[in-house]
Each structure stands twice: as C-alpha cells, then as structure tokens.
N, C-alpha and C positions, 0 to 999 in steps of 0.2 A: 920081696918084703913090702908091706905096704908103707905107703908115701906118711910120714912124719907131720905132723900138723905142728907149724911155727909157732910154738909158745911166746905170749906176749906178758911171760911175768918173767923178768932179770931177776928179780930176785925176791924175797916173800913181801908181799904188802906193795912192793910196786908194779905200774903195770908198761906196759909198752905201749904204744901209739906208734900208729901208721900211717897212710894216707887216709884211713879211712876210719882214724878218730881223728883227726882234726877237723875231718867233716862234721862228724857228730857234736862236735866243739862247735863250731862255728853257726850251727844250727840252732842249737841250743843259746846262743849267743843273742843272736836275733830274736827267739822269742822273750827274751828279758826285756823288750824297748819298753818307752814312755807310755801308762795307758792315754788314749782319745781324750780329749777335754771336755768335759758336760754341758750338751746342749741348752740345757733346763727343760722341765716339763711341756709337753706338748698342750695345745691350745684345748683350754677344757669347752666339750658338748653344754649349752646351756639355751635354754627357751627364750623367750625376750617375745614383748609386745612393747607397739609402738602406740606413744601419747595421744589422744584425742580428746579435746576438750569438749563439752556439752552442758546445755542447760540441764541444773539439779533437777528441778520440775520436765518431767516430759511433756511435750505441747499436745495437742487435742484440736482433732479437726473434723471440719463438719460440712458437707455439701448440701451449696445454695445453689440459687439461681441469679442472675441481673435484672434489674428492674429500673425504673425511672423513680424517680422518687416522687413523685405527682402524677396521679394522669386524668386527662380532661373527659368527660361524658359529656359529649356534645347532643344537643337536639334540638327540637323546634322548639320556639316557644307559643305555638299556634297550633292545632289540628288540623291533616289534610290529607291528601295524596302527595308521595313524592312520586316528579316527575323524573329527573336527574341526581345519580348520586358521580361526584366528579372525581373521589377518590378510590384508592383501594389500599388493601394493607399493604405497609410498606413504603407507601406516596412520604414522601418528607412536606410539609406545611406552613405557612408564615402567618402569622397574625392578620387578620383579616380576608384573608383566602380564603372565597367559598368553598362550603367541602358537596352540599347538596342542596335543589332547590323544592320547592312545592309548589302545586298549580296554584295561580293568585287569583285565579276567575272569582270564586267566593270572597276572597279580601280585598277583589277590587270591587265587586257591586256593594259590598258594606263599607267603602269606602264614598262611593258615588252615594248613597243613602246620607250619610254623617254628613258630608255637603249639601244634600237638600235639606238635610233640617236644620243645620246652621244657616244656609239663605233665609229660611221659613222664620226661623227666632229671629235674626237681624232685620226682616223688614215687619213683623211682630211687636217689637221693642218701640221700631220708632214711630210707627202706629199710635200705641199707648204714650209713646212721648208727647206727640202732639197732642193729644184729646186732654194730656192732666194738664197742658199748657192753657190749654182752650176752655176748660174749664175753671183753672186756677183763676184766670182773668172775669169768666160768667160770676162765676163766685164772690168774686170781690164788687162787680159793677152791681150784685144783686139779682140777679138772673139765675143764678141753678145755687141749689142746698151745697152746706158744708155736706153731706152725705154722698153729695154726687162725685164733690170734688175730692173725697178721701177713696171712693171706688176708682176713678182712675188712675188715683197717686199708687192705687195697692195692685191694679193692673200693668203697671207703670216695672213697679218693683221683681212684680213676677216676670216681665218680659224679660227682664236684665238677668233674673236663674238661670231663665229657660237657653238665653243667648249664651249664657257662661256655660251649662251642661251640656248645651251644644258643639262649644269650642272645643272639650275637653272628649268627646266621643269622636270629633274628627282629629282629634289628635291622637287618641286611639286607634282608629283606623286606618290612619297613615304609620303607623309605629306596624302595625299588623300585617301590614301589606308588604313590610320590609321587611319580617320578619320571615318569607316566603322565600328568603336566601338564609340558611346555615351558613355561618362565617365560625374558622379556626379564631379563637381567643388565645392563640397560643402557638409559637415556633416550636414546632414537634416533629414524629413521624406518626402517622396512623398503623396502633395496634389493632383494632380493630373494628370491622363497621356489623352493622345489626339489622339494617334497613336496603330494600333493594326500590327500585324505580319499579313505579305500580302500584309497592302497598299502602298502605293508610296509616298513617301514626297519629299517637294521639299526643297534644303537649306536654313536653317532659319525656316523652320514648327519647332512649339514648340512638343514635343514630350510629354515630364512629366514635371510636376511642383516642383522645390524642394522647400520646407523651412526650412532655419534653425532655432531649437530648441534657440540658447542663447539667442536673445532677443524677449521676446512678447509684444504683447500688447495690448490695451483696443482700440477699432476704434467705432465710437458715430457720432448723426450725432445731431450740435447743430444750435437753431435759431438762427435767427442774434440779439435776445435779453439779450443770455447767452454768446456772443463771449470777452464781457470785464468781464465779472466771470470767464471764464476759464482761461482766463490769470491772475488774480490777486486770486486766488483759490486755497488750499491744498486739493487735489483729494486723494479719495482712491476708492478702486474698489472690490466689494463682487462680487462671483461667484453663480450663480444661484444653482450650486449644491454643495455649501458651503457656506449657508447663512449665517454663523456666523465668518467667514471669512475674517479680511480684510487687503488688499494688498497696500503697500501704492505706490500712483502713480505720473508720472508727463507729464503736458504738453511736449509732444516733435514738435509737425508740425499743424496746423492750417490751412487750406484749405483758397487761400485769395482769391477763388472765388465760390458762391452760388451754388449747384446742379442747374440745370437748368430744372429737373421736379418738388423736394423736397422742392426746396429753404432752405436747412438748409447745414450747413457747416461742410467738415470730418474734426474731431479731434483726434489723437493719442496721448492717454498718454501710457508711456511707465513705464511697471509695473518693480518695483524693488525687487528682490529676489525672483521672479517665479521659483518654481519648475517644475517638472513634473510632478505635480499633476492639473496641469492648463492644458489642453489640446488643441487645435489651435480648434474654432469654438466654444467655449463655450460659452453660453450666460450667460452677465457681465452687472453689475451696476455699474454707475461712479455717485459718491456724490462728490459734488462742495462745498466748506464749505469757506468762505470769509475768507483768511488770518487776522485774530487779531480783531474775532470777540468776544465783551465780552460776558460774562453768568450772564444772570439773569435770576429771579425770577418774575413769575409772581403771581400777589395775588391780588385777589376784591378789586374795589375803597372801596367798606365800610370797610378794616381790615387796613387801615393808619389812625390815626388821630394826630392834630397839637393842641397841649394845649400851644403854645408856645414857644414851646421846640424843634422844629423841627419835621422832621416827626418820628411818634413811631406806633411799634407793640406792640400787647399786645402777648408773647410766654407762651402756656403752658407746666409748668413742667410735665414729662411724670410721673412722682411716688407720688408727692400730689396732681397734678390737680391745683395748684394753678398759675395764671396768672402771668407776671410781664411784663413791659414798657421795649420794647428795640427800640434803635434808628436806623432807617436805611437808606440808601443814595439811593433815589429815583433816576433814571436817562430818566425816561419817564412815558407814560401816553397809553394807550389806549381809545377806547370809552368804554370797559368793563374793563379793567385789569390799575393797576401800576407794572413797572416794578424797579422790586429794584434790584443790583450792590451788595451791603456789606449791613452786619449787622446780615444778617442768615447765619446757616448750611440748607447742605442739606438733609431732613427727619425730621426737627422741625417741630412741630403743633402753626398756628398758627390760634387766633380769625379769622374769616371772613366775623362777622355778627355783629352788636352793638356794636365794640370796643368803641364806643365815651360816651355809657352810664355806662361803667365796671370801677371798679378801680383796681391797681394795689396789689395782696395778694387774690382777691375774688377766693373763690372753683366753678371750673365748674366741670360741667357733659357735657363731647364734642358728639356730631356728627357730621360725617362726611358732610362737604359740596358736592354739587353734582359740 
C-alpha cells in the first residue's frame, strides 16, 4: 500500500504545525522589523563660479618707448675740423666735460691778429692824445686855428672807437679760441654723436646728443579716440623687461596736432621714481585705467534670483557645502553677465545654474562652471 501522507488539518478550518511551520513563522516574523531611518536627500549636482572683482571700465593699453625728457644737441659754436671726438654712445657725462675738440691753428692766429690791432689802437689813441694836448695849448697861446685844434680833438675821439672795437674783437677771439673745446652743458649719458675726427663742421652742426638721466619717460603714440582717457586716466607703466613691474605715471604733454602719416598723437607720461634700472629705449606699456572706476563682479544671469526680496545669491559654504541667500546690489546688466557692486567677497563660490529651484540650507556637490 502506498505510504499515507500526514495530514496537518485536526479538524476543518484548522491547521497543524510542525517543525517546519514554525520555521515559516519565525521567518516571516523577521521580516515585519522596523524600516531604516531616512537619510535625507543626497547632495544635489549644481555649477558654482567663484567671485572676482574688476574694474567696470576695461583698461586700455598701448606700447611706448623710454626717453629722457630733454635732450642736449651739442656742437661748436665755431667752424672747423674736428680733430678728437672723446665720447661715444653710451659714455655717461658731467657738466663741463669735454665731449670733442677742433684744430685751434685758425682761432689762434685770429687771435694773434685782434692783439696786434688792439696794440695798434692803444698806441694810436695815445698818439692823438698828445697832439689835441699840444695843440689845445698852441690854440690858446695863439699859435694854431681853432680848426686845428678841433681836428685833433675829433682824431682824438676816433682813436678811443678804434681802441674800444679793438678790445671787443680780441675778446671775441679769445671766446673763439675756447670755443675749440665742446664741453657737456649737462650730466647725461651720450645718445648719440654725428661728427667723427677729420671732418669739418660748420657752426651750429650738432656733434653728440646728450640726455639727462633725472627725468624719463613713457612717449606712446595715441588715436584720437583715447586722447579724453588719457587725460582723465591714472597711468602706470610696465617695462617689457620687468613685466611685473609697475611704475606709476603721469600725463605731462599731449601732442595738439595728429602725426601727419600715423594720425595718432605723441603722449608723455612722465614716470615717477625711475631708477636706473629703466634704461632710455626700453620698450614700455602704458595702462590707462578711468579715474573712479568701480569693481564689480560679474556672475550669469541665471545665479540672481528675486523672490521679492530683492535680488539674492545663493553662496556656498566652503566646509558643509551648504547654500544660503545673500542679497546683492546689482548695478548693470549685460547680454551674458550681471554685474554686481556689494554683497560678495572676493573668492566665494557662488550657485551659477538653478538658483531659482534651490532652497536656502540644501547640501550641494559643486562644479566648476566653465
């Protein structure tokens, strides 16, 4: 007969239990526990750009060169040969320093000449001195004409020209002869000479160039669309071989008429506390920066929103990541950007993307906007 299977119902509607529903029991038991407690929402994706403040006006720059702000054209004040010239470009100079000489052969025998004829006048003079004596006296005793004695008086008078024109030609002569030395009028360095030993210059040819070292300065050539920024502009001026450099400068001279091949106009700012580490020819950047221009902040239209409260950022804290509402004072607009005035520092992260759907306390997780 085949084996009986153990009925587990005693009686209709109930059932039996075994070892192996109490199992089913007890299994069932454990899945009724407590659910897990809620961690809350994970930390939301959101963009963020970080504060940097900047002048509202963009600055405007324009490459010069250095210069002196003077510079000497030295030369003779005589015609001649130069025999020695003592400098060259680059020589540094003092005031009185010869720079080149000229043969004096010619200014010395026109100086030997202007001595003979002032000897010649001076014993000329006193010649005529004696005879108006000699005859003032015949004159009076009745011995020679008033006619005689007014030709020696007027012989007399012309000796005394002739002996003044004479003093006055060796004193030219002697001025002449010293002029036969080029001397610096000026502690400078020599930009440059024009005249070599040999040739012949005529008075007035420039010889060397001096400039002096105490004031430099920045020379820029500007269009006539920057000539009311440079006047109403605080300049400073970096040197190309000190880019990190910068010198602060000021308009001194304005050009008030256009180059005539260029069309742009020369400006000199004149740089304040150049050393000599600025050298004359060095090429110079002049940044033009609008006098009381303010600093703002530029940040995406979509990182302002206006809940009625005015406008607000959402800033996130850098050590929980959590957001909060700050107010800021908008002062323009762009077609990409607003530009805000107050309410950040510079280096805060702020939202840059969905601020309008966030609330203030929510955890992000930032990246960087592009």
């Amino acid at each position: 007969m085949p084996t009986a299977i153990p009925s587990m119902m005693t009686a209709p509607g109930r059932l039996r239990f075994g070892g192996l529903g109490l199992l089913l029991l007890t299994l069932t038991g454990c899945g009724d526990s407590a659910p897990a407690q809620n961690a809350g929402p994970p930390p939301r994706p959101v963009q963020v750009t970080t504060v940097a403040f900047r002048p509202s006006e963009a600055d405007r720059t324009f490459v010069g060169v250095i210069r002196a702000r003077r510079e000497s054209d030295l030369s003779f004040r005589v015609g001649g040969k130069v025999v020695q010239r003592l400098v060259d470009v680059g020589d540094r100079v003092k005031a009185g320093q010869v720079i080149a000489r000229m043969d004096p052969e010619d200014l010395r025998l026109e100086l030997q000449s202007a001595e003979a004829e002032f000897s010649a006048a001076r014993a000329n003079l006193a010649q005529t001195t004696s005879e108006d004596k000699r005859y003032s006296t015949l004159t009076q005793r009745g011995f020679a004409s008033t006619a005689d004695q007014e030709r020696k008086g007027l012989a007399k008078e012309e000796a005394v020209g002739r002996l003044d024109r004479a003093q006055r030609a060796l004193d030219l002569a002697r001025n002449k002869l010293a002029y036969a030395d080029l001397v610096s009028t000026v502690d400078g360095v020599v930009v440059s000479t024009s005249a070599e030993p040999g040739q012949v210059v005529s008075s007035g040819q420039t010889v060397a160039r001096v400039a002096p070292l105490d004031e430099k300065e920045a020379v820029v050539a500007l269009p006539e669309t920057a000539l009311a920024l440079a006047r109403a502009s605080e300049a400073r001026v970096t040197l190309w071989a000190e880019p990190g450099r910068g010198i602060p400068a000021k308009l001194r001279e304005l050009s008030p008429q256009a180059d005539a091949t260029t069309r742009t106009y020369a400006a000199r700012f004149s740089l304040e506390g150049a050393d000599d580490t600025v050298a004359l020819g060095m090429t110079a950047t002049v940044t033009l920066r609008p006098a009381g221009t303010a600093q703002v902040a530029s940040l995406p239209l979509s990182a302002v929103f206006d809940k009625g409260l005015g406008p607000h950022v959402f800033v996130v804290d850098p050590a929980s990541k959590a957001i909060a509402a700050r107010p800021v004072a908008v002062v323009g607009y762009t077609d990409r950007a607003v530009l805000v005035a107050g309410g950040l520092s510079t280096g805060e992260s702020v939202v840059a993307m969905g601020a309008q759907t966030l609330e203030p306390g929510r955890v992000v997780r930032t990246v960087s906007a592009q």
